[in-house]
gemmi code that builds the backbone of each chain (N, CA, C; Angstrom):
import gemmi

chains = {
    "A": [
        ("UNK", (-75.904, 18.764, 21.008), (-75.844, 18.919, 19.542), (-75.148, 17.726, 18.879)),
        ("UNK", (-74.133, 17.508, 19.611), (-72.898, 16.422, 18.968), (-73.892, 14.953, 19.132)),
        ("UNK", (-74.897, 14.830, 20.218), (-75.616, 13.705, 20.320), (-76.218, 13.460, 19.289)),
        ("UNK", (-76.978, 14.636, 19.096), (-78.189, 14.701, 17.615), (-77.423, 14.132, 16.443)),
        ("UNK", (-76.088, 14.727, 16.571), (-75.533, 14.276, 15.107), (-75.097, 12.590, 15.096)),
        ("UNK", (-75.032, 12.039, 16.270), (-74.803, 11.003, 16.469), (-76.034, 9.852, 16.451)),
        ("UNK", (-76.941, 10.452, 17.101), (-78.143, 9.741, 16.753), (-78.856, 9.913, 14.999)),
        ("UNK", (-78.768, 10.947, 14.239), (-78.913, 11.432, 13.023), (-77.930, 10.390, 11.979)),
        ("UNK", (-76.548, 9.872, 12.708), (-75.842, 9.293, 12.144), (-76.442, 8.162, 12.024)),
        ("UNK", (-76.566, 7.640, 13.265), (-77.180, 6.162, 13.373), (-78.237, 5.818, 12.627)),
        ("UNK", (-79.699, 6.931, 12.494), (-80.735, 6.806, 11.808), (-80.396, 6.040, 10.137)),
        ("UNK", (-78.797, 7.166, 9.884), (-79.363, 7.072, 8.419), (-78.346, 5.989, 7.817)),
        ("UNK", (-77.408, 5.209, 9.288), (-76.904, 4.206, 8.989), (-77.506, 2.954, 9.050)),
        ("UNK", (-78.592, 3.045, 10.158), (-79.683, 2.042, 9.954), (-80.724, 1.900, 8.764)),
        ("UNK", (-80.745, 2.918, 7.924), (-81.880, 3.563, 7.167), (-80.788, 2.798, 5.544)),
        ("UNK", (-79.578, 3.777, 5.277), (-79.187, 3.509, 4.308), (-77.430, 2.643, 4.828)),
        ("UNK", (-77.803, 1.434, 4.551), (-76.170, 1.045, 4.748), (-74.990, 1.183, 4.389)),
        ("UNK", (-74.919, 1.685, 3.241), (-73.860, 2.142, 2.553), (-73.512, 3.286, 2.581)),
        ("UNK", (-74.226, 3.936, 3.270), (-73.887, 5.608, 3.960), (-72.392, 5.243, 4.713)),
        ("UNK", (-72.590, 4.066, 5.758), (-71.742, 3.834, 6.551), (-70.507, 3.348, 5.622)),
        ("UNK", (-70.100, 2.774, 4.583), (-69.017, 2.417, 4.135), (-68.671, 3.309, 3.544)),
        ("UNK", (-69.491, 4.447, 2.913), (-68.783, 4.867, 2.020), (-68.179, 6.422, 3.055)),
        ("UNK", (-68.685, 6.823, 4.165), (-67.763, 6.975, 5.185), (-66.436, 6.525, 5.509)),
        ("UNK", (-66.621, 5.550, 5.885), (-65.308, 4.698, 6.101), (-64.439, 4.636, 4.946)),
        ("UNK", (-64.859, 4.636, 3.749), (-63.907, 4.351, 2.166), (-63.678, 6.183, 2.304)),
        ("UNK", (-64.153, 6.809, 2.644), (-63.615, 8.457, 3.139), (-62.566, 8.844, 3.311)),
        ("UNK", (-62.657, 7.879, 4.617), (-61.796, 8.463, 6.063), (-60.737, 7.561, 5.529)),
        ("UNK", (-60.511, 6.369, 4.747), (-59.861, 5.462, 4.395), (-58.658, 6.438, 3.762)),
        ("UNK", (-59.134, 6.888, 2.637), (-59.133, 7.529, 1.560), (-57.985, 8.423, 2.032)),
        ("UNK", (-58.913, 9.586, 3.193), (-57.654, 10.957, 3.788), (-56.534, 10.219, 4.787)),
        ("UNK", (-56.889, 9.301, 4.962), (-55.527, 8.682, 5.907), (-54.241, 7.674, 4.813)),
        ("UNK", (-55.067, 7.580, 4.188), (-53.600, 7.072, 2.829), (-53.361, 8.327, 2.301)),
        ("UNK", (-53.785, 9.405, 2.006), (-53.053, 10.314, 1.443), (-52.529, 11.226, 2.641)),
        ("UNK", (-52.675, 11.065, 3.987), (-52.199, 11.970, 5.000), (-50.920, 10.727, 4.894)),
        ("UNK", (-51.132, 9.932, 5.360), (-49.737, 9.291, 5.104), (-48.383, 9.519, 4.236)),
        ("UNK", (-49.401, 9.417, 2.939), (-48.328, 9.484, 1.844), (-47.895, 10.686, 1.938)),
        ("UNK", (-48.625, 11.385, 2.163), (-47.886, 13.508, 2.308), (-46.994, 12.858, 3.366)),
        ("UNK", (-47.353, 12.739, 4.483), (-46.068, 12.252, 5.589), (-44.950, 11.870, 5.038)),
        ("UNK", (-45.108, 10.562, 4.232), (-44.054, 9.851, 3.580), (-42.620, 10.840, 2.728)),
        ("UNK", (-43.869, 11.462, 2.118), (-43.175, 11.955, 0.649), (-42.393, 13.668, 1.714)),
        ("UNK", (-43.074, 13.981, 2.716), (-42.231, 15.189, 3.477), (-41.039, 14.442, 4.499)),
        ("UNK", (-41.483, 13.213, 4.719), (-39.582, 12.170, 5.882), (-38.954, 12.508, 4.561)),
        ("UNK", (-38.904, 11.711, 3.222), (-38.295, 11.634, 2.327), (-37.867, 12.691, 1.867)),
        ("UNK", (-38.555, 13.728, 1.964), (-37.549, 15.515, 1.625), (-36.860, 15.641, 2.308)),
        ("UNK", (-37.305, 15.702, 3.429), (-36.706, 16.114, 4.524), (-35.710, 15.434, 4.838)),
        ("UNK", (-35.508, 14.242, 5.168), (-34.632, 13.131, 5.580), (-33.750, 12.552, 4.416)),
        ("UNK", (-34.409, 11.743, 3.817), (-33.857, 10.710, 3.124), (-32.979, 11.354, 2.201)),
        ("UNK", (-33.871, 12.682, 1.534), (-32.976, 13.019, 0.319), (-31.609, 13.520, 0.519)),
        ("UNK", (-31.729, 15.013, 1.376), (-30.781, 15.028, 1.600), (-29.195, 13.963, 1.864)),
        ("UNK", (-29.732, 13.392, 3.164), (-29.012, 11.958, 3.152), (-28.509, 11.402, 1.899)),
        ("UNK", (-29.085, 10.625, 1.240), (-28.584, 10.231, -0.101), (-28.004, 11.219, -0.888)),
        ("UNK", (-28.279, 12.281, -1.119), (-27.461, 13.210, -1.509), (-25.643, 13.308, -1.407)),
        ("UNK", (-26.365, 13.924, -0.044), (-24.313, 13.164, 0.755), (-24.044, 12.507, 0.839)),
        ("UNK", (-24.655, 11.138, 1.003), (-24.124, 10.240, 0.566), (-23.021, 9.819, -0.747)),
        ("UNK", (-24.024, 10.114, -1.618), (-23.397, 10.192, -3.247), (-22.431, 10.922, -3.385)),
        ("UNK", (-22.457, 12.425, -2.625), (-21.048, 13.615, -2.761), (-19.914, 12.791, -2.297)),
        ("UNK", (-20.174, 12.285, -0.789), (-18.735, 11.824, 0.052), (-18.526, 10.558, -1.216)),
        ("UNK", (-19.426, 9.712, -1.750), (-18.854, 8.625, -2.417), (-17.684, 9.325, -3.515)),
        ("UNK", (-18.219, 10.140, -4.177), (-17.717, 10.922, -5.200), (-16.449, 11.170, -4.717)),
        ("UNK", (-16.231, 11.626, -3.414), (-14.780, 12.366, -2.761), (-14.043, 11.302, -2.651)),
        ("UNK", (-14.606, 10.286, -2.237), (-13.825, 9.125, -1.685), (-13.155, 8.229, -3.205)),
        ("UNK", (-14.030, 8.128, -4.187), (-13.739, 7.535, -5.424), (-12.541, 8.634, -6.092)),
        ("UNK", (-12.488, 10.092, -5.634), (-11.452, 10.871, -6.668), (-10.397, 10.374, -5.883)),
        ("UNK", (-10.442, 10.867, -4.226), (-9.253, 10.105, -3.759), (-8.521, 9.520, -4.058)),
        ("UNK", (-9.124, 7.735, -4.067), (-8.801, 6.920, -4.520), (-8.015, 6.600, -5.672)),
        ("UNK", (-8.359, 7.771, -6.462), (-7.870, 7.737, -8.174), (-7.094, 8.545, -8.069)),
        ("UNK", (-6.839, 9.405, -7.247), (-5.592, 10.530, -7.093), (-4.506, 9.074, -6.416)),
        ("UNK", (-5.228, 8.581, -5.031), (-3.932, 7.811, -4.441), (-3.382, 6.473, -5.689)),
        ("UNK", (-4.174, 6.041, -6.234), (-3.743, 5.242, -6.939), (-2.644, 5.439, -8.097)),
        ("UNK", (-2.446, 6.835, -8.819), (-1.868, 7.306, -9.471), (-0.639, 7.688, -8.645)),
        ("UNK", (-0.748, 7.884, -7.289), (0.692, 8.490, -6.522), (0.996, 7.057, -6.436)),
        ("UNK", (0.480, 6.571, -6.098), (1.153, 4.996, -5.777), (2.058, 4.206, -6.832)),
        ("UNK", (1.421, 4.413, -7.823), (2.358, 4.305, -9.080), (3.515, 4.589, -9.298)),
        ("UNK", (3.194, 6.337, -8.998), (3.922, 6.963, -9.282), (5.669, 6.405, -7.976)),
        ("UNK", (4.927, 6.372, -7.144), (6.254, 5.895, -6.107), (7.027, 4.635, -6.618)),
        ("UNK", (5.877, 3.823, -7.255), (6.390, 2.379, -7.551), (7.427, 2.386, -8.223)),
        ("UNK", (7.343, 3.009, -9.196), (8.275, 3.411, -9.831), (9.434, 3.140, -10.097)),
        ("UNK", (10.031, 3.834, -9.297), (11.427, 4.022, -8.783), (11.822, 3.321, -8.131)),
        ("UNK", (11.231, 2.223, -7.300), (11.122, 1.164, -6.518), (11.497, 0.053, -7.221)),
        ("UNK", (10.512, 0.071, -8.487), (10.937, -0.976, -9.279), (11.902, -0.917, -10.143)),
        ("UNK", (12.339, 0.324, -10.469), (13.192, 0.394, -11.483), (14.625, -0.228, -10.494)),
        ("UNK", (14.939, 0.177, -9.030), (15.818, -0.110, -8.047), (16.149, -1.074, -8.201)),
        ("UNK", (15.112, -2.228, -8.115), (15.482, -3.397, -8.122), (15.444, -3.991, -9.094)),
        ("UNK", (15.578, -3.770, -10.621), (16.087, -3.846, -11.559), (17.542, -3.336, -11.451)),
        ("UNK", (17.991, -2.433, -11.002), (19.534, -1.939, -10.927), (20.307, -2.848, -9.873)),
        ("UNK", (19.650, -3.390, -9.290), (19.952, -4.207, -8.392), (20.618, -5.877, -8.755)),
        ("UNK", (19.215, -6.044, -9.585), (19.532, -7.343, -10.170), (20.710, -7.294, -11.333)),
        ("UNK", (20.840, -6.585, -11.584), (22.087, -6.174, -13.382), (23.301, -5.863, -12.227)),
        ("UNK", (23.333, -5.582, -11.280), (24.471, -5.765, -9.900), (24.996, -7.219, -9.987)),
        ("UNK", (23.843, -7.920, -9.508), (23.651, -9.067, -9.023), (24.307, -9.909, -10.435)),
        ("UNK", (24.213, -9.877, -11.803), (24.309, -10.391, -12.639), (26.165, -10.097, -12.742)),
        ("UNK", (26.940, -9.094, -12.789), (27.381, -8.879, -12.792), (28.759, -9.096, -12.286)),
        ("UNK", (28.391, -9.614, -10.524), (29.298, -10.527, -9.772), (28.936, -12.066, -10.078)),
        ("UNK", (27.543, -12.031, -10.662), (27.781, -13.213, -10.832), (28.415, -13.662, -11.992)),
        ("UNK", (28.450, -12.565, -13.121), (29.795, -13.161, -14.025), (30.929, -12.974, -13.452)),
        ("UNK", (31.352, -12.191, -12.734), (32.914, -11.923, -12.518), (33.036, -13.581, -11.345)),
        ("UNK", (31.799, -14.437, -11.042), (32.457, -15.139, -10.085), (32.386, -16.288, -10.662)),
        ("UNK", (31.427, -16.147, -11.668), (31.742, -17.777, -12.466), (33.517, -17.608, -13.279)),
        ("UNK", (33.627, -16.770, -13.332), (35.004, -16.192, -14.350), (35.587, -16.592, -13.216)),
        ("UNK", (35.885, -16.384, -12.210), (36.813, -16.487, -11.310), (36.963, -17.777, -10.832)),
        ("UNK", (35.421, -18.577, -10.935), (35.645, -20.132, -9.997), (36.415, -20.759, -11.955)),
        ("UNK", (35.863, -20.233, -12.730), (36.616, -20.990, -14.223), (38.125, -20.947, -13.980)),
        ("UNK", (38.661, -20.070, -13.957), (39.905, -19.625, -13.869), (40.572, -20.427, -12.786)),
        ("UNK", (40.168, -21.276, -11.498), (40.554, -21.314, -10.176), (41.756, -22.380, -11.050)),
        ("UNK", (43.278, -22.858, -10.475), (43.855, -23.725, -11.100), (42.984, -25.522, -10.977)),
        ("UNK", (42.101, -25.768, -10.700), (41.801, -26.997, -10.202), (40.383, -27.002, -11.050)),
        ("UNK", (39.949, -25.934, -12.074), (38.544, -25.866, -12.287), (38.237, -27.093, -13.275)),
        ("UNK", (39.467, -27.539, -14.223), (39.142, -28.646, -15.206), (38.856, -29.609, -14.447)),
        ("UNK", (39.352, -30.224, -12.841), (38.702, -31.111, -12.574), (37.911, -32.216, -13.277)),
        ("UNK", (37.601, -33.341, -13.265), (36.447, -34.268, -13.646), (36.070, -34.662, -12.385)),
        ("UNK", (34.574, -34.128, -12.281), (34.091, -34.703, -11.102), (32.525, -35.424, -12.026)),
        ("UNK", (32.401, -35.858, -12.608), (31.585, -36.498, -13.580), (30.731, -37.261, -12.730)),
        ("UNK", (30.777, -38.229, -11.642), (29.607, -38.997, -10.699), (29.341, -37.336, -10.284)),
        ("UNK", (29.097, -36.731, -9.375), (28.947, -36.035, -8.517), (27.613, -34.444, -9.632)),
        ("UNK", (28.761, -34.652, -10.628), (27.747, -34.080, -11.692), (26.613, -34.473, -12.090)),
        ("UNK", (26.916, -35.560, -12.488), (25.718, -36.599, -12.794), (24.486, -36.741, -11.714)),
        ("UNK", (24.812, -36.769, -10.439), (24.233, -36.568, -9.449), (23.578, -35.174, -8.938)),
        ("UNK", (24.208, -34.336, -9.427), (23.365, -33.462, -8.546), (22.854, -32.651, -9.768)),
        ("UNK", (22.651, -33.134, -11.523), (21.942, -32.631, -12.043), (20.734, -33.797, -11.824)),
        ("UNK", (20.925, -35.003, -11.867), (20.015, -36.303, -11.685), (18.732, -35.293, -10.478)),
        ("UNK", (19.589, -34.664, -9.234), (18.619, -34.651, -8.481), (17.745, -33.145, -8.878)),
        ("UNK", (18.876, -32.113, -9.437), (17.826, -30.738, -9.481), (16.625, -30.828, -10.405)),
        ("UNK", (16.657, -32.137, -11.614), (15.554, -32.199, -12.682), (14.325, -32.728, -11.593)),
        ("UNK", (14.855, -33.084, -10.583), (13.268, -33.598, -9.858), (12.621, -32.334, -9.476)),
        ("UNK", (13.088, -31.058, -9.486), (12.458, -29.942, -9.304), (11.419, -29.394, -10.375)),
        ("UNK", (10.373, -28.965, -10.087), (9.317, -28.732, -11.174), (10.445, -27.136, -11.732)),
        ("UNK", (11.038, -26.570, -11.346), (11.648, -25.528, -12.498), (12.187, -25.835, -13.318)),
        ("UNK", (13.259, -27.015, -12.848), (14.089, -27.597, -14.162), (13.133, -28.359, -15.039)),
        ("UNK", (12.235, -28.574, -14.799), (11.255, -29.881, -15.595), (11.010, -29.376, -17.259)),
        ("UNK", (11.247, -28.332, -17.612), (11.502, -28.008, -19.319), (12.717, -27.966, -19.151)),
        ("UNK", (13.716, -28.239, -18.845), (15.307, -27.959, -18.866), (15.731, -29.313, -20.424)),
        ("UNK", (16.511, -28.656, -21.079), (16.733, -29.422, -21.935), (17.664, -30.358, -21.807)),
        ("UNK", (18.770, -30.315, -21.008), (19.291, -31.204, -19.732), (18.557, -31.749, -19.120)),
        ("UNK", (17.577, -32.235, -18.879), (16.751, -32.911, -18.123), (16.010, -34.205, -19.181)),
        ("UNK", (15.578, -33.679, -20.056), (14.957, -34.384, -20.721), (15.706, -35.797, -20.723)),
        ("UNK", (16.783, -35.954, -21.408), (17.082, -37.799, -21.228), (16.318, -38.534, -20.036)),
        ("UNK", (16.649, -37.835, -18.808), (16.639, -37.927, -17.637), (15.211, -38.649, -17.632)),
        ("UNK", (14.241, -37.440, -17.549), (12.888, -37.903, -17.962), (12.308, -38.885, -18.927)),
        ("UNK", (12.989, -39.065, -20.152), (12.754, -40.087, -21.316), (12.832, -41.710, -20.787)),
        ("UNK", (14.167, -41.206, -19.776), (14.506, -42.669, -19.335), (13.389, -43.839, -18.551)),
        ("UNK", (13.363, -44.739, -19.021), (12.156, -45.287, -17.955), (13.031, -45.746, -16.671)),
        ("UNK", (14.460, -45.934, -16.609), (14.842, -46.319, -15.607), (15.598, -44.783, -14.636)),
        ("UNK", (15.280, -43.682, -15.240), (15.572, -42.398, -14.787), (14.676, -41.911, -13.639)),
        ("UNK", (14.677, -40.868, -13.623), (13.658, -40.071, -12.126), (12.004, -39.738, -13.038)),
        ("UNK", (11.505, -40.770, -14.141), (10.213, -40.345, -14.397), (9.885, -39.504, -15.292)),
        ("UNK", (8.746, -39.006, -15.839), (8.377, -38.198, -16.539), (8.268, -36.370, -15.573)),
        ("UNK", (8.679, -35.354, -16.728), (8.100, -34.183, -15.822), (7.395, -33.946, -15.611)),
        ("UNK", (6.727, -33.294, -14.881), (5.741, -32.670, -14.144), (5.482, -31.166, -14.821)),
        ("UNK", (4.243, -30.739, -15.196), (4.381, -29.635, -15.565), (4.316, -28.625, -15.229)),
        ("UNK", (4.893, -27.695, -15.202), (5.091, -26.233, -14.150), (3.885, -25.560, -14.176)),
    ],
    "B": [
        ("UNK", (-2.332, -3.766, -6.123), (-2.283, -5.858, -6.843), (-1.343, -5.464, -8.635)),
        ("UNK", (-2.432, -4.850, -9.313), (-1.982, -4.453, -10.734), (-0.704, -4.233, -10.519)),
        ("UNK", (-0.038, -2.821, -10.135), (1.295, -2.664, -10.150), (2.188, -3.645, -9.889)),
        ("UNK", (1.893, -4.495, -8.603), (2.692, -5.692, -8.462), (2.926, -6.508, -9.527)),
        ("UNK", (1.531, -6.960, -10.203), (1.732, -8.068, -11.327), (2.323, -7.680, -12.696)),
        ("UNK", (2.098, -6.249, -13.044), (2.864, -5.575, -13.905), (4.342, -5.372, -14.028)),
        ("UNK", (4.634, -5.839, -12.788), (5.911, -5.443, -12.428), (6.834, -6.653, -12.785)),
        ("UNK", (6.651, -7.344, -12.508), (7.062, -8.556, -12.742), (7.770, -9.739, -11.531)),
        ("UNK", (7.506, -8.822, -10.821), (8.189, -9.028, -9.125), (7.442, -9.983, -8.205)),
        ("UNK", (6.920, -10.446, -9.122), (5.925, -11.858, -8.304), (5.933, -13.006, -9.229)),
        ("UNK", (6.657, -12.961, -10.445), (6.972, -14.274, -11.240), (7.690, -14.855, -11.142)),
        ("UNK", (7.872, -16.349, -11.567), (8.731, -17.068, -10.549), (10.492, -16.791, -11.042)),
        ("UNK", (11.253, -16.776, -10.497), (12.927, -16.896, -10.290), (13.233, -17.872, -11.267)),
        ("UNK", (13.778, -17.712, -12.655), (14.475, -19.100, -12.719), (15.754, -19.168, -11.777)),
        ("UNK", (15.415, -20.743, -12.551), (17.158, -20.894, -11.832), (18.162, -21.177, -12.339)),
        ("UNK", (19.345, -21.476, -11.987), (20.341, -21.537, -12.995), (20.579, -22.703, -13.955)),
        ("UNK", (21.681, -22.100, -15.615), (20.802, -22.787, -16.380), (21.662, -24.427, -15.933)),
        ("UNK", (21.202, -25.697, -16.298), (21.480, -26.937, -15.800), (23.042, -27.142, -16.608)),
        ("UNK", (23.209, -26.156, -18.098), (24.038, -26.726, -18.677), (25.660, -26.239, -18.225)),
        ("UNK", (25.744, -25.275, -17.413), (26.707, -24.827, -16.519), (27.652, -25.976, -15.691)),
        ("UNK", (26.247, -27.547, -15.678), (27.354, -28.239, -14.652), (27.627, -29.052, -15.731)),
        ("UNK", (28.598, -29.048, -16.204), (29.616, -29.606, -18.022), (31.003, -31.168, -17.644)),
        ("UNK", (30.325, -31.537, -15.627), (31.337, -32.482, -15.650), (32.750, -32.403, -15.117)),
        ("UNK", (32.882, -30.679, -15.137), (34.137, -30.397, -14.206), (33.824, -29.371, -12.865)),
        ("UNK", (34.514, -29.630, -12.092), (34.808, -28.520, -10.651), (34.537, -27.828, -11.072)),
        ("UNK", (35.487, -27.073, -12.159), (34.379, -25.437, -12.235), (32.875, -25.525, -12.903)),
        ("UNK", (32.958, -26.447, -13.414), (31.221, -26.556, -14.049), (30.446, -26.628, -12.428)),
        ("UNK", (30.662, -27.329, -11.723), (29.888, -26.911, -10.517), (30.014, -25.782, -9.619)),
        ("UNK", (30.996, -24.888, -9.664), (30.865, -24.001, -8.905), (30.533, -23.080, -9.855)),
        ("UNK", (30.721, -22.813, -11.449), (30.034, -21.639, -11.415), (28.677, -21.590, -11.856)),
        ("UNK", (27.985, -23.389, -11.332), (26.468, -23.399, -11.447), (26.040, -22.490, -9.947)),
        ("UNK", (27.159, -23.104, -9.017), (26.645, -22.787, -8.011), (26.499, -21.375, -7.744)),
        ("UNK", (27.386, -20.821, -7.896), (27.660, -19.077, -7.873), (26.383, -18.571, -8.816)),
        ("UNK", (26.039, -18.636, -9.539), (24.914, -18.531, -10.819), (22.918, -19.092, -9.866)),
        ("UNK", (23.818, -19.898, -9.264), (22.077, -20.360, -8.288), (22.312, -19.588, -7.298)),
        ("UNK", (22.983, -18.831, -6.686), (23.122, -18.250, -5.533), (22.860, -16.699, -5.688)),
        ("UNK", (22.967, -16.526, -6.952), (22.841, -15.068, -8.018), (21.388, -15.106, -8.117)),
        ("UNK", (20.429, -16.095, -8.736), (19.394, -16.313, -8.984), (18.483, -16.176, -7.785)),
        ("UNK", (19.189, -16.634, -6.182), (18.086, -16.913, -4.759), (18.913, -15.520, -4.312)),
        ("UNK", (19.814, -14.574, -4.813), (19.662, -13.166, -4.392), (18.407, -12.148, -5.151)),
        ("UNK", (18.610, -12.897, -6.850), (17.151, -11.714, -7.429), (16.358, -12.368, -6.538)),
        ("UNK", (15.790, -13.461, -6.458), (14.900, -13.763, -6.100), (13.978, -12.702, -4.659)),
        ("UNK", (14.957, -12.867, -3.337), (15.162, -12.013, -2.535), (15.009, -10.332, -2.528)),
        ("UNK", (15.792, -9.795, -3.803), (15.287, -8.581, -4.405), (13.814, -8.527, -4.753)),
        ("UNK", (13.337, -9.437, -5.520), (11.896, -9.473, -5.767), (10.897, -8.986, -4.529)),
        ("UNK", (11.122, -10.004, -3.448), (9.963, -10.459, -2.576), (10.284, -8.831, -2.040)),
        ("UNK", (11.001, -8.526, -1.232), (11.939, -7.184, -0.896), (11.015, -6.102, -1.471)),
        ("UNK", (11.250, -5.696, -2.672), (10.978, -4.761, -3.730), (9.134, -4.697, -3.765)),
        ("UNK", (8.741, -5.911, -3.706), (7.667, -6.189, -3.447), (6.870, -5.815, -2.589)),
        ("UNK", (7.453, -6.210, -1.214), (6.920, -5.441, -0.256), (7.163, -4.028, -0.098)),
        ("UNK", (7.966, -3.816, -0.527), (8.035, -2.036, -0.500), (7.447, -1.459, -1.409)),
        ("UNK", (6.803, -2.062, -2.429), (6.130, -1.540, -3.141), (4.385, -1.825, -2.751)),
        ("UNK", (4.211, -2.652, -2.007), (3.152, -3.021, -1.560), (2.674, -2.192, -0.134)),
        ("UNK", (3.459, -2.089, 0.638), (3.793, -0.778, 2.231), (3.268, 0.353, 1.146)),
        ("UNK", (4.104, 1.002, -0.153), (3.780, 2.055, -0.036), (2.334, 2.531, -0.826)),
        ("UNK", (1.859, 1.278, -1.575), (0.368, 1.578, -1.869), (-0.263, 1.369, -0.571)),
        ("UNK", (-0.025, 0.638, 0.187), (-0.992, 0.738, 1.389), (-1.185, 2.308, 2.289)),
        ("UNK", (0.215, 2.360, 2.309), (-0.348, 4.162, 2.361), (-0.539, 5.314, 2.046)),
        ("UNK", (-0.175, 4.946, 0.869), (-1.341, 5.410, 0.038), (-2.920, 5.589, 0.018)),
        ("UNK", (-3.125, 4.752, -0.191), (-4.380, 4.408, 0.343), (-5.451, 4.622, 1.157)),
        ("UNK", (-4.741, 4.224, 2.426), (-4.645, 4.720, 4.057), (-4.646, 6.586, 4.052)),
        ("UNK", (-4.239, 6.376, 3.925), (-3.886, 8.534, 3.804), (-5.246, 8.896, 3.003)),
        ("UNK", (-5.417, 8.239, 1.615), (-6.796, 8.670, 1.065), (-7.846, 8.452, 1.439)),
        ("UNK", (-8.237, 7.325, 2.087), (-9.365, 7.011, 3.120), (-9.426, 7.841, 3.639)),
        ("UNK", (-8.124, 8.186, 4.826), (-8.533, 8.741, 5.649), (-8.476, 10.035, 5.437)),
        ("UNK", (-8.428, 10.933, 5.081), (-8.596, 12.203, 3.997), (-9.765, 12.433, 3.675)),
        ("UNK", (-10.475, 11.515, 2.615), (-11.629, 11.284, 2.139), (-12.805, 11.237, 2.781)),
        ("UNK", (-12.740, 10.323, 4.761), (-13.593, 9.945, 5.043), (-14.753, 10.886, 4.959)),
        ("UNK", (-15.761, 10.361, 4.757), (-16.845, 11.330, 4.755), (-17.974, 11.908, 6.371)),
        ("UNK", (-18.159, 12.958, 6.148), (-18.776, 13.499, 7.736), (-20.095, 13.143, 7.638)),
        ("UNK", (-20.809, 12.797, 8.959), (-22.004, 11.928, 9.307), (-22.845, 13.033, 9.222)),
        ("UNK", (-24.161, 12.415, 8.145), (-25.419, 13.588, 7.968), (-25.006, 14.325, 9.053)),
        ("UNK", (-25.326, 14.222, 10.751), (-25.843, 14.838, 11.787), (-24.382, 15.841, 11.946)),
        ("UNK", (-22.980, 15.501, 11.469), (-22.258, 16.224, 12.007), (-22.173, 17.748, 10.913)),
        ("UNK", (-23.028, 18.231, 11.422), (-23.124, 20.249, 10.272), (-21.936, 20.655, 10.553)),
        ("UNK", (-21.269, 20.582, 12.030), (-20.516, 21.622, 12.229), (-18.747, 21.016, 11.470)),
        ("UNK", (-19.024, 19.868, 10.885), (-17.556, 20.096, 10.023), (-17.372, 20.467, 8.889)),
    ],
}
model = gemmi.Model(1)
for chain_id, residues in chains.items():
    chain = gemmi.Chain(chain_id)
    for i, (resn, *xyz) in enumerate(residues, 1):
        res = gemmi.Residue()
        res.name, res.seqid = resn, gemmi.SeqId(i, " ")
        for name, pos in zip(("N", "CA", "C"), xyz):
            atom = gemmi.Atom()
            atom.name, atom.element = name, gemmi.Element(name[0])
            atom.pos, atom.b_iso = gemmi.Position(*pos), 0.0
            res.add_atom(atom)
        chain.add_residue(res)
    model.add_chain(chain)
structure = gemmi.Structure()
structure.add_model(model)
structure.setup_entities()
């Protein structure tokens, strides 16, 4: 039977030629849309989900983030405020020790070279370089140069 | 990063002011005592810094790992 239809085929592909393509533009036809059903059921099945959770865990991971970032702050805090209490410490001995080296009996001293010198050398530092003490220094052409700007 | 730079704990130290050394002994020592005041904040800074930097990191660390998310295939968590 299956011969007949095979020889019946042949007849009417020899007979009419475009019988045969438009067969083939057929079969073309149900195998791009068997595909695409394939496609479009991985993609239910698979992909979406997937991306789905994907997007949730991103979501979890981004509140996290915005929760830890706010604790982090929140710790900083106090951290920073510390070392602000720290430094107003720090300020503190350091007045009581300039008061104390003022006071020493020997503080009027004139040590005037030695002064001269070791402000001559701190203006070569780019911090002092706006120092208003510095400036002659810098003006001078026979001084340590122009500043440098911070 | 923000908190750090907000903070102010990463800008630079001055230093002490130049007009402190006035020509006498004590003009230099209580520049010096005053620069030695200045490279202790300084020290507080970097310090403060890192402890403020440790504790966003775990921060962080803890929320990651909290957060991480479970692999399509794993149902059973």
């Amino acid at each position: 039977m299956s011969e007949l239809v095979d020889l019946a085929e042949k007849a009417i592909d020899r007979a009419v030629p475009q019988a045969r393509f438009a067969r083939i533009a057929a079969w073309a036809i149900v195998a791009i849309v068997a595909i695409g059903i394939v496609g479009f059921a991985m993609w239910w099945l698979f992909l979406r989900p997937i991306e789905a959770q994907r997007a949730a865990a991103q979501a979890k991971v981004d509140a996290q983030l915005g929760t830890a970032t706010g604790a982090a702050a929140t710790h900083a805090i106090p951290i920073i405020t510390d070392a602000g209490r720290q430094k107003v410490e720090v300020d503190v001995k350091v007045s009581k020790g300039t008061a104390d080296v003022r006071a020493a009996p020997d503080a009027g001293v004139e040590v005037r070279g030695v002064s001269d010198a070791l402000r001559r050398n701190l203006c070569l530092y780019d911090v002092y370089a706006a120092d208003h003490a510095c400036q002659s220094l810098h003006e001078d052409p026979a001084g340590i140069g122009p500043a440098r700007p911070n | 990063m923000k908190i750090l730079l907000a903070s102010g704990l990463l800008d630079q130290t001055d230093p002490a002011p130049l007009g402190l050394i006035d020509g006498t002994a004590g003009g230099l020592g209580a520049h010096d005592a005053a620069q030695t005041g200045q490279l202790v904040k300084a020290n507080i800074d970097k310090a403060t810094a890192k402890k403020v930097g440790t504790s966003c990191d775990q921060e962080w660390d803890a929320a990651l790992k909290s957060a991480k998310p479970r692999r399509w295939w794993q149902f059973w968590k």
